[in-house]
N, CA, C and O atoms as a printed pandas DataFrame, in Angstrom:
     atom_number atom_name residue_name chain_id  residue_number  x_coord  y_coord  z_coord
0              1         N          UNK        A               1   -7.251   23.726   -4.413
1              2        CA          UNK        A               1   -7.351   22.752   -3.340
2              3         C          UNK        A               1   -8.764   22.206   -3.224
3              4         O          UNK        A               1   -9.117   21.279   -2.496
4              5         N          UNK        A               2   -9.495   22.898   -4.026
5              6        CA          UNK        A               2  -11.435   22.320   -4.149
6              7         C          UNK        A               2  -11.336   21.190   -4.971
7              8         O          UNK        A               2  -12.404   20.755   -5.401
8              9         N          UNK        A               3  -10.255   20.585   -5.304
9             10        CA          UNK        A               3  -10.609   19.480   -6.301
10            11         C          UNK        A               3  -10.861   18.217   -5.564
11            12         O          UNK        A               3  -10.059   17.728   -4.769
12            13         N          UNK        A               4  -12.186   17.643   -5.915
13            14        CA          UNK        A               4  -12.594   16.596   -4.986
14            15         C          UNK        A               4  -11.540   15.394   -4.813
15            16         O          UNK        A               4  -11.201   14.842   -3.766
16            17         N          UNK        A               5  -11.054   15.104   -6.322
17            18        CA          UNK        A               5   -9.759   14.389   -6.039
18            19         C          UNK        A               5   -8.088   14.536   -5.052
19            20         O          UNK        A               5   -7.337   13.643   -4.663
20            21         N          UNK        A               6   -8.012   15.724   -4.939
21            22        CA          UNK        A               6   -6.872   15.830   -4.110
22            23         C          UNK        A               6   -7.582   15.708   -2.724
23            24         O          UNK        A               6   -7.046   15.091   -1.804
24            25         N          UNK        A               7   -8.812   16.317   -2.595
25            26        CA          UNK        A               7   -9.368   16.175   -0.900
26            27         C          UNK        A               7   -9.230   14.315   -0.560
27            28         O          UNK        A               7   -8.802   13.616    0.359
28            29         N          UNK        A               8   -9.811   14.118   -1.773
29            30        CA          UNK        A               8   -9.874   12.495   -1.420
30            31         C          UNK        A               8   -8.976   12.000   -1.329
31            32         O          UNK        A               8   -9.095   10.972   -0.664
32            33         N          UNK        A               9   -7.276   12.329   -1.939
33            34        CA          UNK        A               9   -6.032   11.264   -1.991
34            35         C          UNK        A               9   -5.474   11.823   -0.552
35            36         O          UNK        A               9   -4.948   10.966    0.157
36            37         N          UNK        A              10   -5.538   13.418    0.061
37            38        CA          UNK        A              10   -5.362   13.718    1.301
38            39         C          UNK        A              10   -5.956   13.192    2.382
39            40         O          UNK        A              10   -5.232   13.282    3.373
40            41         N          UNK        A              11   -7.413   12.471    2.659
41            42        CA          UNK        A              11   -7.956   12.031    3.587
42            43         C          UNK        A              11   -7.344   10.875    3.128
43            44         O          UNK        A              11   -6.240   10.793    3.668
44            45         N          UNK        A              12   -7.598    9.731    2.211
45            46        CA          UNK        A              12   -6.335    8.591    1.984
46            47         C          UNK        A              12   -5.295    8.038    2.810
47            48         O          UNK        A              12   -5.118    7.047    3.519
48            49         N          UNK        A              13   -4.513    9.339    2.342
49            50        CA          UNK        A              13   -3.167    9.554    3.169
50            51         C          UNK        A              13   -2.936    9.721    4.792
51            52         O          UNK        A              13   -2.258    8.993    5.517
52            53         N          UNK        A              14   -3.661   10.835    5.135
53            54        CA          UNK        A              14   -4.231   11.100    6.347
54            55         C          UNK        A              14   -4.052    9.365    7.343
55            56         O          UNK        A              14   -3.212    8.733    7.984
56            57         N          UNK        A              15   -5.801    9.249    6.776
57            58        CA          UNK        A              15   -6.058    7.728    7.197
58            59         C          UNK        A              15   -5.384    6.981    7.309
59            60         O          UNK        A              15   -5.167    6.483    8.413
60            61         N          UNK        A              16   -4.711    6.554    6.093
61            62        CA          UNK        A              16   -3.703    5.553    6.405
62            63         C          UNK        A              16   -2.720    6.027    7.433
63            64         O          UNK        A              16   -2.152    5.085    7.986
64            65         N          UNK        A              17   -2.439    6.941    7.752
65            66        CA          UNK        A              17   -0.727    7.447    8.549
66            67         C          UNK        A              17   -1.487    7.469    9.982
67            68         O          UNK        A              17   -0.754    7.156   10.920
68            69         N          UNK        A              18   -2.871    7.794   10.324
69            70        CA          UNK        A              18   -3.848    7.049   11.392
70            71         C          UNK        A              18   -3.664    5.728   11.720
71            72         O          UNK        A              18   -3.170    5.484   12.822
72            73         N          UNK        A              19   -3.889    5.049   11.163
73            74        CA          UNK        A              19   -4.235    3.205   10.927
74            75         C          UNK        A              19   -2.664    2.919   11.032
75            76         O          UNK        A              19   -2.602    2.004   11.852
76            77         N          UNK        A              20   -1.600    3.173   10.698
77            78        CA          UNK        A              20   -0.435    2.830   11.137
78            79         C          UNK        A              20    0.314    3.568   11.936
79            80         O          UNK        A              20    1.407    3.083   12.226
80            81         N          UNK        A              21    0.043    4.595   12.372
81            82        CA          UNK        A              21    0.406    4.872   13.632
82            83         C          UNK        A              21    0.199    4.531   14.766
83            84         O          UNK        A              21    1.049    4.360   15.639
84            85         N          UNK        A              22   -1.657    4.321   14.907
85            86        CA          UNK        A              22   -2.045    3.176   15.866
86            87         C          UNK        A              22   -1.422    1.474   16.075
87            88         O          UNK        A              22   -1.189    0.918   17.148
88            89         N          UNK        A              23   -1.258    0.906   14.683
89            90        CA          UNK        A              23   -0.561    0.000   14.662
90            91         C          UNK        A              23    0.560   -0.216   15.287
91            92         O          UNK        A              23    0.779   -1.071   16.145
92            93         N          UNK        A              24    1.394    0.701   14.776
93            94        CA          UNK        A              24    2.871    0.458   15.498
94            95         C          UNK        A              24    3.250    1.040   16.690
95            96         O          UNK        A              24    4.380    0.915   17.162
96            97         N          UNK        A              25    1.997    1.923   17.400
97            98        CA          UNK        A              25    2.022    2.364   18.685
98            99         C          UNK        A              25    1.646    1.571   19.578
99           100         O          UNK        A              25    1.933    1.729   20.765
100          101         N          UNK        A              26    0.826    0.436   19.045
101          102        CA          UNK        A              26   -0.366   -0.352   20.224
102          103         C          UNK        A              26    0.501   -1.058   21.184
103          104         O          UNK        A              26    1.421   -1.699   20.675
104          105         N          UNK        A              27    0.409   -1.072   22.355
105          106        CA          UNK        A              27    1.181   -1.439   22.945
106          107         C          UNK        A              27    0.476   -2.862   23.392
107          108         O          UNK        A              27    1.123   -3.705   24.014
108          109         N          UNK        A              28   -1.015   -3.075   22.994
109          110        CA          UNK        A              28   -1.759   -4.366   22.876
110          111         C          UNK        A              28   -1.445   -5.468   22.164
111          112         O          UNK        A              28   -1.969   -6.540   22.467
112          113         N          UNK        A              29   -0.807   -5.402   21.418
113          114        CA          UNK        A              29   -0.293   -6.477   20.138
114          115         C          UNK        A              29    0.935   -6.733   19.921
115          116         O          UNK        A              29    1.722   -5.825   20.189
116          117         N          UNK        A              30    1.512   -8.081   19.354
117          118        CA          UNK        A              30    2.749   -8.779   18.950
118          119         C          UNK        A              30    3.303   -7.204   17.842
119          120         O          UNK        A              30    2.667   -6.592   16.985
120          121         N          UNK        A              31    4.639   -7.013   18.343
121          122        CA          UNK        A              31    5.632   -6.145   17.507
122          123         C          UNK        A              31    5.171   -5.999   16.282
123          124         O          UNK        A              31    5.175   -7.152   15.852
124          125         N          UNK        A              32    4.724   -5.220   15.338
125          126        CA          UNK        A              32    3.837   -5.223   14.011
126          127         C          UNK        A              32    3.263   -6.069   13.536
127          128         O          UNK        A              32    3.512   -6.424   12.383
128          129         N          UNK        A              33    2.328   -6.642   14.276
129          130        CA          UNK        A              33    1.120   -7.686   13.566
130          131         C          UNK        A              33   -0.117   -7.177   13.513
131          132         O          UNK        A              33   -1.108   -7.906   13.496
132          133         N          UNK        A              34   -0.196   -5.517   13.474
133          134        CA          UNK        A              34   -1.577   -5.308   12.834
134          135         C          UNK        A              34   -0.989   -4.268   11.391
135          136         O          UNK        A              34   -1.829   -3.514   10.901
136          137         N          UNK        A              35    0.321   -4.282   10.830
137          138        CA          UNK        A              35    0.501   -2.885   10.223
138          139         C          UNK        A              35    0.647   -3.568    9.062
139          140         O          UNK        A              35    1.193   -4.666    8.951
140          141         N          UNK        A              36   -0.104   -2.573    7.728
141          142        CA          UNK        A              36   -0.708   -2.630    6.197
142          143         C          UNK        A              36    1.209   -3.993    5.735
143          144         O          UNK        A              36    0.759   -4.911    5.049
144          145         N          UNK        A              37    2.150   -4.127    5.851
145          146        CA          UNK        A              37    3.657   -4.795    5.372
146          147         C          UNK        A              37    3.413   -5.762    6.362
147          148         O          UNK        A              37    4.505   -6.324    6.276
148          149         N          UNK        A              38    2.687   -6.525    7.429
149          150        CA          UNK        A              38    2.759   -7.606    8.344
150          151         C          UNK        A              38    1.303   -7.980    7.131
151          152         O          UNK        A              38    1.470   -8.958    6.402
152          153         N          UNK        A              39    0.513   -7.507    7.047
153          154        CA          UNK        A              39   -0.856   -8.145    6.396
154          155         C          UNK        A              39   -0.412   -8.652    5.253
155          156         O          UNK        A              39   -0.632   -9.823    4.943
156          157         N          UNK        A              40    0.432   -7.613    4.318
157          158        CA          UNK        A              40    0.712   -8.202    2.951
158          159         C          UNK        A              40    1.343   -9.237    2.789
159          160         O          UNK        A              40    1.064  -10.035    1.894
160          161         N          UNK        A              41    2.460   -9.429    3.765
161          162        CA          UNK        A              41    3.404  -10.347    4.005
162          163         C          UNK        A              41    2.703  -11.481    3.940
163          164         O          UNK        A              41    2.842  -12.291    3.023
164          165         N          UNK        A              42    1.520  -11.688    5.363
165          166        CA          UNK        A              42    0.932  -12.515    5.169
166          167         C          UNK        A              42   -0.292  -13.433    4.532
167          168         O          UNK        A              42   -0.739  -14.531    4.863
168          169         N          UNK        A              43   -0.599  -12.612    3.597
169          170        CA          UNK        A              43   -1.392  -12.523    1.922
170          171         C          UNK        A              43   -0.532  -13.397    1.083
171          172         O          UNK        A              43   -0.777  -14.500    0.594
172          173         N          UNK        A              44    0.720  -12.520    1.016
173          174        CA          UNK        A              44    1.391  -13.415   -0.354
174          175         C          UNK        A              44    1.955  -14.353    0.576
175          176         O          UNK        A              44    3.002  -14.395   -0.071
176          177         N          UNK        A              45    2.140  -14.997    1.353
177          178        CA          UNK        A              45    2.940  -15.892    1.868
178          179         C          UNK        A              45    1.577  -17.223    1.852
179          180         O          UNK        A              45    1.764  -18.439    1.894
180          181         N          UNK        A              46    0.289  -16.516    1.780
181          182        CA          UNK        A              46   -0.679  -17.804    1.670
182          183         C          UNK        A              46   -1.687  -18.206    0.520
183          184         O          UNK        A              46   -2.399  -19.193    0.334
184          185         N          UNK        A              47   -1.446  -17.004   -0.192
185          186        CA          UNK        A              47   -2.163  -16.994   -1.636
186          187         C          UNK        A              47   -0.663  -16.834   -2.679
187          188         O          UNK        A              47    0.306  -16.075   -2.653
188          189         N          UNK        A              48   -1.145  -18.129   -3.670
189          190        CA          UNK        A              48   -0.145  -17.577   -4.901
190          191         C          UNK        A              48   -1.192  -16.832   -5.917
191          192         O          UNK        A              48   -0.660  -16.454   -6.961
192          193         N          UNK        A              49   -2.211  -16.631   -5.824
193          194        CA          UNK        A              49   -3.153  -15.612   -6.556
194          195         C          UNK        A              49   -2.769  -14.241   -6.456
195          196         O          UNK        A              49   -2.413  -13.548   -7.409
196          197         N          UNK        A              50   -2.866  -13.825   -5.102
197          198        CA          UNK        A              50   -2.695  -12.397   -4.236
198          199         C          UNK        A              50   -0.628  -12.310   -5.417
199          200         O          UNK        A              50   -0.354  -11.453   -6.257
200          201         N          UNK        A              51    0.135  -13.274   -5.049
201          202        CA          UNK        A              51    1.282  -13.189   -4.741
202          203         C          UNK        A              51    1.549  -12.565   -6.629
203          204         O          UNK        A              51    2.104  -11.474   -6.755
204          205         N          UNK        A              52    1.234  -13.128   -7.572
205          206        CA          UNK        A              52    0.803  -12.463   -8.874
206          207         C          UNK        A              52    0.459  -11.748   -9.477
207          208         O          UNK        A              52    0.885  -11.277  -10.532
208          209         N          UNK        A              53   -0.841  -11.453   -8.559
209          210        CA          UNK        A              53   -1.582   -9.788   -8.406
210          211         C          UNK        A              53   -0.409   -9.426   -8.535
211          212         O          UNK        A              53    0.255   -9.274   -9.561
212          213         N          UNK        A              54   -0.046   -9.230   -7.069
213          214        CA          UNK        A              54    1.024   -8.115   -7.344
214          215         C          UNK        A              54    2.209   -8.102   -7.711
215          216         O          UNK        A              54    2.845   -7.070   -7.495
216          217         N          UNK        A              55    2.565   -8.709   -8.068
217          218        CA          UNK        A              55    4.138   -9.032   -9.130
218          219         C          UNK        A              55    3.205   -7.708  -10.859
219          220         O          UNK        A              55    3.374   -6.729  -11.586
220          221         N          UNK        A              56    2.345   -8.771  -10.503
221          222        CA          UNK        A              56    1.662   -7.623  -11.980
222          223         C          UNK        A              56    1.439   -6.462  -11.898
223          224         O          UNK        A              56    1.837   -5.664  -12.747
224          225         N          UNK        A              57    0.515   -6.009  -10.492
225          226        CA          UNK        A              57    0.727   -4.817  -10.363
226          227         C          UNK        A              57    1.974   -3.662   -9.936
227          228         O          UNK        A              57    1.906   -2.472   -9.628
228          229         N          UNK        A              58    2.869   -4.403  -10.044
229          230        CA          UNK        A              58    4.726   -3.965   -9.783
230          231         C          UNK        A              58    5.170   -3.949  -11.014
231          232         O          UNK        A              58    6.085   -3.167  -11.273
232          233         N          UNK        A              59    4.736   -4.635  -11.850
233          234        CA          UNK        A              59    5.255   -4.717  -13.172
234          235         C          UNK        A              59    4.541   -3.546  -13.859
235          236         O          UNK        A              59    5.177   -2.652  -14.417
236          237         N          UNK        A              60    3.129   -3.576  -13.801
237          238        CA          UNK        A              60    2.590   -2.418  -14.758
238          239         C          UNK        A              60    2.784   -0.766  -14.008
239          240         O          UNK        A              60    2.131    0.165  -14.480
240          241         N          UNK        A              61    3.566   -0.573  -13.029
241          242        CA          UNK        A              61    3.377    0.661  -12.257
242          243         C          UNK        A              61    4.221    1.494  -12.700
243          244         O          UNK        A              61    3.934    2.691  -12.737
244          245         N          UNK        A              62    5.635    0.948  -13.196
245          246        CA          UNK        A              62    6.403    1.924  -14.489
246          247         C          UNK        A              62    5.927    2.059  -15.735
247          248         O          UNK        A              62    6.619    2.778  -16.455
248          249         N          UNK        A              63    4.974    1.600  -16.214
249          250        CA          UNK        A              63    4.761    2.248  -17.613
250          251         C          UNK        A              63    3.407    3.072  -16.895
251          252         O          UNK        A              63    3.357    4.111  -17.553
252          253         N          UNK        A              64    2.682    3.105  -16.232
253          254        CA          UNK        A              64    1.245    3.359  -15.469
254          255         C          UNK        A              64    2.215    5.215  -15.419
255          256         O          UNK        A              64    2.153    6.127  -16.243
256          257         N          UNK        A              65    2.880    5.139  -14.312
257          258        CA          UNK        A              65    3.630    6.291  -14.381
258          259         C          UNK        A              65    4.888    6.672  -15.154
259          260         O          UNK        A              65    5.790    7.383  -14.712
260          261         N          UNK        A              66    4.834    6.077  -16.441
261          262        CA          UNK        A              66    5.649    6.674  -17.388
262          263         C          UNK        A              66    6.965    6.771  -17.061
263          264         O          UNK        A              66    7.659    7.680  -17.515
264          265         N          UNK        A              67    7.262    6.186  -16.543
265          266        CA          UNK        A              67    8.775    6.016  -16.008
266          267         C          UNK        A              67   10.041    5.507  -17.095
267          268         O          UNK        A              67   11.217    5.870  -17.095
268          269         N          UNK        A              68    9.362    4.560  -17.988
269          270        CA          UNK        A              68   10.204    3.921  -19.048
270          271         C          UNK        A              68   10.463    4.801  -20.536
271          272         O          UNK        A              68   11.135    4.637  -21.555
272          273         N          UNK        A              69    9.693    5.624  -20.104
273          274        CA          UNK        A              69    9.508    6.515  -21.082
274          275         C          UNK        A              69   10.174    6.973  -22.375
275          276         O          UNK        A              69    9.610    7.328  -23.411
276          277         N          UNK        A              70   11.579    6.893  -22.100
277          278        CA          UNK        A              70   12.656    7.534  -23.449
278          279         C          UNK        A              70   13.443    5.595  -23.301
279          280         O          UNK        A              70   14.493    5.266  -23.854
280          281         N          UNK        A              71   12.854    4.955  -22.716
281          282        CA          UNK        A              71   13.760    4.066  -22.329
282          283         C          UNK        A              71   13.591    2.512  -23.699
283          284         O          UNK        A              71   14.400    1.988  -24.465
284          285         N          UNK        A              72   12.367    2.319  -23.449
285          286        CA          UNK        A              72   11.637    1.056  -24.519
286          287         C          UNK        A              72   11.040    1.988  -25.689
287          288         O          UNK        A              72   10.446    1.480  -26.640
């Protein structure tokens, strides 16, 4: 559990489940307009740059994790 990398993907995780819990708790703000799927939404809905990114990065995330593996 000393491996600096798992401490780091656990605070990550942590954080983020912070940052959207506050989000979808705030009782200050429009029904999810501060949470990480309202931002993206509104990224690719105004960049076709962003919107490519990630089509690409969706595309390369099965071979990234070997998923296709016995398949291609």
């Amino acid at each position: 559990m000393r491996d600096p990398y798992t401490v780091a993907w656990l605070l990550w995780v942590l954080s983020f489940v912070l940052i959207e819990g506050k989000a979808i708790l705030d009782d200050d703000k429009d029904p999810g307009n501060y949470t990480l799927s309202h931002s993206v939404r509104r990224l690719v809905a105004r960049s076709r740059l962003f919107r490519y990114g990630l089509l690409a990065l969706l595309a390369w995330l099965p071979f990234h994790f070997e998923l296709l593996e016995g398949i291609l």
